[in-house]
N, C-alpha and C positions, 0 to 999 in steps of 0.2 A: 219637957217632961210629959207634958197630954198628949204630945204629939204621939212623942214612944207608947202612949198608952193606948192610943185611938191604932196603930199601927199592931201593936199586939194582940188588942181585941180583934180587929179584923182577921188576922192572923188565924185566929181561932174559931171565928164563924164561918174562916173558907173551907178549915178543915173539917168541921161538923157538915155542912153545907153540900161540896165535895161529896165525901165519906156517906152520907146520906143517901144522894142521887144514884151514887152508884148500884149502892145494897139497895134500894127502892127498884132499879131499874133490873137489878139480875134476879132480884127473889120472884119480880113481876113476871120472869119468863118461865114460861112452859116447855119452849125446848129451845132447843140452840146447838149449832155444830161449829163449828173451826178447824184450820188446820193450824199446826205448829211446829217449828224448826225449834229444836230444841238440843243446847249444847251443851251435856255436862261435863265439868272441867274437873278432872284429877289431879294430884300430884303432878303426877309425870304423862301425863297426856289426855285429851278428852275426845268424848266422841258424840257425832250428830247423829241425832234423829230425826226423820219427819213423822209426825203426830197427826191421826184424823180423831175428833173428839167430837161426840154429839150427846147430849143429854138431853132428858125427857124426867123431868122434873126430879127426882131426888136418885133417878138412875144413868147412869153416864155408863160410856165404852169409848175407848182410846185403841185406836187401832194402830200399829207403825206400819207406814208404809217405805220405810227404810233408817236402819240398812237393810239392806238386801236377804242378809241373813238370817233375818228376825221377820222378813217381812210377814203381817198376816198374822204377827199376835195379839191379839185381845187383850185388853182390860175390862172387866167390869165390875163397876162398884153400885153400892146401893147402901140404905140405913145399916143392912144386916153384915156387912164387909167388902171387901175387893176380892178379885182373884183372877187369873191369867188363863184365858184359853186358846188353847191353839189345836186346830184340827178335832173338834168335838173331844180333846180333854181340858179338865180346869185343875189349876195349879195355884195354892197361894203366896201373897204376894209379899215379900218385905222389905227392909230399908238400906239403902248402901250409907257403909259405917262411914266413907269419907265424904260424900253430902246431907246424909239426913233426912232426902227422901229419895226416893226413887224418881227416873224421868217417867215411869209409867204412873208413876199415883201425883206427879206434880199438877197436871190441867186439873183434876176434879179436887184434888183440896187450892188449888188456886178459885175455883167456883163457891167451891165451901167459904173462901175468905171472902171472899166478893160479896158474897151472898147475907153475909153475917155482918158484915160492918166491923165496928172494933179498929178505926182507923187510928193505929200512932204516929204516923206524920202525914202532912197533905201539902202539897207545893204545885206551882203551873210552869210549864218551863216545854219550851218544844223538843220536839223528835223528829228529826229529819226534815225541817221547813214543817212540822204538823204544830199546832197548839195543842197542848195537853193537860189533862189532870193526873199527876201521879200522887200514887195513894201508896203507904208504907203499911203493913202489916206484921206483929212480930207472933206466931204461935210457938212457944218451945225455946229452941235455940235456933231456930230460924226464924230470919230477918226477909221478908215477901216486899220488892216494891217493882209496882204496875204503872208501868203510861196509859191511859185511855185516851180515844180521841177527844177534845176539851165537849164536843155535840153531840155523837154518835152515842158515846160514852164505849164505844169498841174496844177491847185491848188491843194492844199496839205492839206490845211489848213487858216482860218479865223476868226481872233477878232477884235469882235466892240466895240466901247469906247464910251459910253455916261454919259456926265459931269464928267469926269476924270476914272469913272466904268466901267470894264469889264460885258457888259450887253451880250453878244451871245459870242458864240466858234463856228466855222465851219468844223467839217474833213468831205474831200471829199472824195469819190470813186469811180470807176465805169466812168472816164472821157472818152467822145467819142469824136470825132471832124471828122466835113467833111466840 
């Protein structure tokens, strides 16, 4: 029975712990860019993006650099909202009703959650041969969980959960931080 107990408490200080480091070490950045392959899954089909994202403290832009079709639109977000530019006009921006966000508003509230803590599950477990900390976030009806490298604290990788579905997958690369 202390055993279960001593194993429970730990449990709980990895996830404060964890959870901590992380929001310590995103809030701590001033700017930061990455890229992102990012799949949102539909019903009946999904489709890839690649994502260039750099923030500079509470102002972020997500670029796609494919598909092809889209290539060269803008996001940009800040306190005051998001919205979509392409070709020197801006457009605003809203949520697809079968995930719950958008792939273009996914990287900066994935920052926003980073950033803010509020971690409801914390566990270690690898990805791909990597050590990791993944960290669970719930905002709304989406369900947010993130591998970061166990050191680096990099993201690695991210799935969104809306009403029970895996609606988006995240692999990152390309992370910068200053």
């Amino acid at each position: 029975m202390l055993l279960l107990s001593l194993f429970s408490c730990t449990a709980e200080e990895q996830k404060i712990s964890d959870g901590d480091r992380v929001s310590e070490y995103f809030s701590g950045l001033d700017n930061l860019s990455m890229t992102a392959n990012v799949t949102a899954q539909f019903t009946e089909y999904s489709v890839d993006f690649a994502l260039f994202a750099s923030f500079s403290g509470a102002k972020g832009s997500v670029k796609v650099l494919e598909p092809a079709h889209i290539e060269g639109i803008s996001v940009l977000s800040d306190e005051d909202g998001t919205e979509i530019e392409y070709d020197g006009a801006a457009f605003e921006v809203g949520e697809l009703e079968q995930s719950g966000i958008s792939p273009a508003l996914v990287l900066p509230e994935l920052l926003r959650l980073w950033r803010g803590g509020g971690v409801s599950e914390s566990c270690r477990e690898k990805l791909d041969g990597t050590e990791c900390v993944v960290l669970s976030y719930v905002a709304g009806e989406l369900f947010y969980r993130t591998w970061f490298h166990m050191e680096a604290l990099e993201p690695l990788r991210a799935e969104i959960i809306y009403n029970g579905t895996r609606t988006m997958i995240c692999a990152f690369s390309g992370f910068s931080a200053g």
